[in-house]
C-alpha positions in Angstrom: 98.8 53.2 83.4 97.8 50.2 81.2 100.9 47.4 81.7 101.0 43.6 79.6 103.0 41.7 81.9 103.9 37.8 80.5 104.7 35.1 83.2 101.8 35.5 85.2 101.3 32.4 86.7 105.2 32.3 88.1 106.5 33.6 91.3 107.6 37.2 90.4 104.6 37.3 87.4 102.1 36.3 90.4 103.0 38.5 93.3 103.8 41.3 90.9 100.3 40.9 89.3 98.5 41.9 92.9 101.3 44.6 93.6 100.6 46.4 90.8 97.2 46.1 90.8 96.9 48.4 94.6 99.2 50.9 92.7 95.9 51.0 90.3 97.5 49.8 87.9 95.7 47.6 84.8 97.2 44.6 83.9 96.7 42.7 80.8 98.0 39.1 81.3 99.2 36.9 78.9 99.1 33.0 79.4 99.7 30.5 76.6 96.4 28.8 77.2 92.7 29.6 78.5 92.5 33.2 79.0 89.8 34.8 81.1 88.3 38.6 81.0 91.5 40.7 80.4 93.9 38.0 79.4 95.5 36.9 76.2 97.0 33.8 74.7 100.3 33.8 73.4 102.1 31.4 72.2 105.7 32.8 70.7 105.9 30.1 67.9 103.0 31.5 66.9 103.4 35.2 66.7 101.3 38.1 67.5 98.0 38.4 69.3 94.8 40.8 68.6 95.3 44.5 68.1 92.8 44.9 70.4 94.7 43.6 73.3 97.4 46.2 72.7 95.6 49.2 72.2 96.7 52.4 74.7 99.3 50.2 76.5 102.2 52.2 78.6 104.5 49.1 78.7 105.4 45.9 78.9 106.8 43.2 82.2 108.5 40.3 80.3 108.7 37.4 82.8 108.2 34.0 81.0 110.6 31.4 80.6 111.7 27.7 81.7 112.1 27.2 85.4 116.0 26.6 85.7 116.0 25.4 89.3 113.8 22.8 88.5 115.0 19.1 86.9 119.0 18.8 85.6 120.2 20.1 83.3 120.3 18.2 80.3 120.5 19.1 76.7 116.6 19.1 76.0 115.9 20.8 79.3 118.9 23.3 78.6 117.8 24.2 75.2 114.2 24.9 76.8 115.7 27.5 78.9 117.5 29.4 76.4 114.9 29.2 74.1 112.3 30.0 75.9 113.8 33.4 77.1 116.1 34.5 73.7 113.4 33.2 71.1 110.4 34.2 72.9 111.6 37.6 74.1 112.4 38.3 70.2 108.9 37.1 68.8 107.4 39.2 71.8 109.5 42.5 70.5 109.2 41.9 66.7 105.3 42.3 68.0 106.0 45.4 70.3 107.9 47.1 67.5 104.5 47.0 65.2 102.5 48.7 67.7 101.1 52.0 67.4 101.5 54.0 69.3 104.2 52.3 71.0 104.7 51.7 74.6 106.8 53.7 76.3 109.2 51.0 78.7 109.8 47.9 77.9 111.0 45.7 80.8 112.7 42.0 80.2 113.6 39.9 83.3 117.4 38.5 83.4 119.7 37.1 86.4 122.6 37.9 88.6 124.0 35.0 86.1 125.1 37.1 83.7 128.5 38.1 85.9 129.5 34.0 86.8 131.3 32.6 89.2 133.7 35.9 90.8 134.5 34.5 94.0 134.4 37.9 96.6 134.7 40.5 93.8 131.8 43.3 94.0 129.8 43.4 91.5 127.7 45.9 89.6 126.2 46.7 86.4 129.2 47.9 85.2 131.0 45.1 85.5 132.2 42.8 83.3 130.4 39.0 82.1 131.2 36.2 83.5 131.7 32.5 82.0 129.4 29.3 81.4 126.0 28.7 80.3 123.7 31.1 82.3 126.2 33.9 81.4 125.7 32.8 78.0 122.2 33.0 78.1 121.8 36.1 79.8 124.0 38.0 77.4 121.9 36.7 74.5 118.9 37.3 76.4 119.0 41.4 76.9 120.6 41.3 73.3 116.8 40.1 72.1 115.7 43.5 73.5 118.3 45.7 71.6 115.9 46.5 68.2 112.7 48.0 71.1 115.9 49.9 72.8 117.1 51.2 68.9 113.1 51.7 68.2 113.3 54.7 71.0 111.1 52.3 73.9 113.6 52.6 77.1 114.3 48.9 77.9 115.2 48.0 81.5 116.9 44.6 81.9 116.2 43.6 85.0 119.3 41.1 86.5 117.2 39.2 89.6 119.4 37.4 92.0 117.8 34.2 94.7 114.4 35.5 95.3 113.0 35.0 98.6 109.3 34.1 99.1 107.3 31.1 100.8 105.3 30.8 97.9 108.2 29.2 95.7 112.1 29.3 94.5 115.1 28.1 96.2 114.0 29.2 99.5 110.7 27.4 100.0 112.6 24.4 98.6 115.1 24.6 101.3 112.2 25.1 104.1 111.6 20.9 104.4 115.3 20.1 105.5 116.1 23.2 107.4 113.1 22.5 109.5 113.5 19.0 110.2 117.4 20.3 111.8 118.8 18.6 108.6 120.0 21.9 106.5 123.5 23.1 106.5 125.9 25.1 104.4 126.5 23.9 100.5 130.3 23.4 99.1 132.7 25.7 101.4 130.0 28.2 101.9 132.2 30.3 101.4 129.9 31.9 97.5 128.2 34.5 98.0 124.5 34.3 97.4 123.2 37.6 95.6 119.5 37.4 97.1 116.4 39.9 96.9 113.3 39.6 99.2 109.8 39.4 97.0 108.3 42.5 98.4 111.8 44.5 96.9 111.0 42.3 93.1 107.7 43.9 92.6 108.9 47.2 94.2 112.1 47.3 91.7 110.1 45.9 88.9 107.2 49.0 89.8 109.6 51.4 89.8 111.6 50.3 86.3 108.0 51.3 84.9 107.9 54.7 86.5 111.6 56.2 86.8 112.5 57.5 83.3 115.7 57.5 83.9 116.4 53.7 84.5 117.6 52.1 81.4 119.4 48.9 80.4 120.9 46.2 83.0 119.7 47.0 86.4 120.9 44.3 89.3 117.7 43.6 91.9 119.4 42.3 94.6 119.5 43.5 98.1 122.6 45.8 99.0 123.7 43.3 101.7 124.8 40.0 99.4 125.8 36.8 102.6 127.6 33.8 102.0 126.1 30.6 101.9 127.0 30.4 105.4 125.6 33.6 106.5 122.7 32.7 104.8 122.6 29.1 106.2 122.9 30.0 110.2 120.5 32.8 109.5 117.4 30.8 107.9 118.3 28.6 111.1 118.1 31.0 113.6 114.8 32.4 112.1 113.7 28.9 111.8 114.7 28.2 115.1 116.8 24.8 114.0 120.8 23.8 113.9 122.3 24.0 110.8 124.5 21.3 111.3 124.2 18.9 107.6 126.3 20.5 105.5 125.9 19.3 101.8 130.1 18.4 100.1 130.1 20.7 96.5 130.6 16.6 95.2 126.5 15.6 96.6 125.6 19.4 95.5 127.0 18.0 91.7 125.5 14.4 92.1 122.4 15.1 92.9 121.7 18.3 90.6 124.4 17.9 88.0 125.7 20.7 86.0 122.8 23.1 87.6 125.0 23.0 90.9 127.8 24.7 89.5 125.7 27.7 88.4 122.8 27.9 91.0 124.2 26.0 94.5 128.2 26.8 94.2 129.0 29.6 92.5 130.2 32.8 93.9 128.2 36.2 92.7 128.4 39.4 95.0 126.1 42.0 93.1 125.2 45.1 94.3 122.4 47.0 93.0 124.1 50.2 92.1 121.3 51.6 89.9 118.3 51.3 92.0 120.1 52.7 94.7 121.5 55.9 92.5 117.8 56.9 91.5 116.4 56.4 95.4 115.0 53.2 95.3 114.2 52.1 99.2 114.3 48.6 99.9 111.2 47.2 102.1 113.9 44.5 103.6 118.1 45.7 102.6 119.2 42.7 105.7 118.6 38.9 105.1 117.5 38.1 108.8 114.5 40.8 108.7 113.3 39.5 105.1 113.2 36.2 106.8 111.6 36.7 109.3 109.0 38.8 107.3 108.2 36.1 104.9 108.6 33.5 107.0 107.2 34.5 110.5 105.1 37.5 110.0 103.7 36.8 106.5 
């Protein structure tokens, strides 16, 4: 199986790269600048690539787009992220649509963001959207996809919720405080936090290419959502550290602006009914065992 992943040089792009790679896998990677031996540059603005590049590929891993958890979120920086994801997912499937023959799955990232804030109301793919930006942006996000899923290509839009690694996201920025005894729960602690452990991202994302019968908006999130105080007295027993410097929802909004009401203090229980209806088995289903996988034993 010949894949084109984009977003290589991320979190999920990089792990997923090596991941598929032992299930002998080729990947063809696309960066935006300085590609090596089996690599392209792509710039969206800019349109296509070489044929050549393309030729006898069995699908495609969209993963680029602007970090969201990094800087606030001001207009420039906001317009980044949706344009980055809605524009650049359409130039990359005005390109896939031209190929021939055409791949056979196409699968776009998107976020637990799409449902909002729901307080403790379970959540699945069948569920409704939510409200405010990052619903907003994943709605028009899998939208971009629509045309490859008319062309016949089976699209999987893959909804990632918090995902856990040492090598990057929210947890590895929360690792400085909670070690030095200084972490604690954010707002009430009462949101649920809709996380997925990195070894079950590349396993979900593996077996969206493989299972013909996964299609559209799939949640990858573990089946066991926590609340940010689960979460927070767990990542301090694992780290072995009191959890005792809680963070008011008013600092949370100070110091991160409008970002905290999406990312830090809302409320998103998710359940990933899909994977689970077509057997896939997650590596790490319980938050204290992914922690202390990827924080301990890695």
């Amino acid at each position: 199986m010949i894949v084109v992943v984009t977003g290589t040089s991320g979190l999920i792009g990089s792990s997923l790269v090596s991941f598929l790679s032992r299930k002998d896998i080729t990947v063809r990677k696309v960066f935006h600048e300085n590609p090596t031996d089996n690599e392209i540059s792509w710039k969206p603005e800019y349109g296509g690539w070489d044929s050549a590049f393309t030729d006898g590929i069995d699908g495609f891993v969209h993963l680029a787009g602007e970090n969201i958890a990094t800087g606030k979120w001001t207009k420039e920086k906001k317009e980044k992220i949706r344009s980055s994801r809605i524009e650049g997912t359409k130039r990359l499937c005005e390109h896939v649509l031209k190929l021939q023959p055409p791949p056979s799955v196409f699968v776009c990232a998107s976020a637990v963001g799409f449902y909002g804030d729901r307080d403790a109301e379970i959540l699945n793919e069948d569920s409704s959207r939510g409200n405010g930006f990052l619903s907003d942006v994943c709605i028009d996000w899998e939208a971009a996809t629509k045309e490859v899923s008319k062309a016949g290509i089976r699209v999987v839009n893959l909804r990632f919720g918090m995902v856990l690694s040492n090598a990057g996201g929210g947890l590895a920025k929360m690792l400085t405080p909670f070690k030095m005894g200084m972490g604690g729960k954010i707002g009430s602690g009462k949101q649920y936090m809709s996380w997925v452990a990195i070894d079950d991202v590349t396993g979900a994302i593996h077996h969206a290419l493989i299972t013909d019968s996964l299609h559209g908006p799939v949640n990858v999130t573990s089946p066991n959502p926590v609340t940010n105080r689960e979460f927070t007295k767990t990542l301090g027993r694992v780290l072995k550290r009191p959890t005792i410097m809680p963070m008011p929802a008013f600092g949370a909004r100070f110091a991160f602006g409008e970002m905290a009401n999406d990312l830090l203090l809302a409320s998103t229980r998710v359940e990933p009914k899909k994977l689970l209806d077509v057997g896939y088995h997650f590596q790490y289903p319980e938050l204290e065992d992914a922690l202390k996988h990827i924080l301990i034993a890695a």
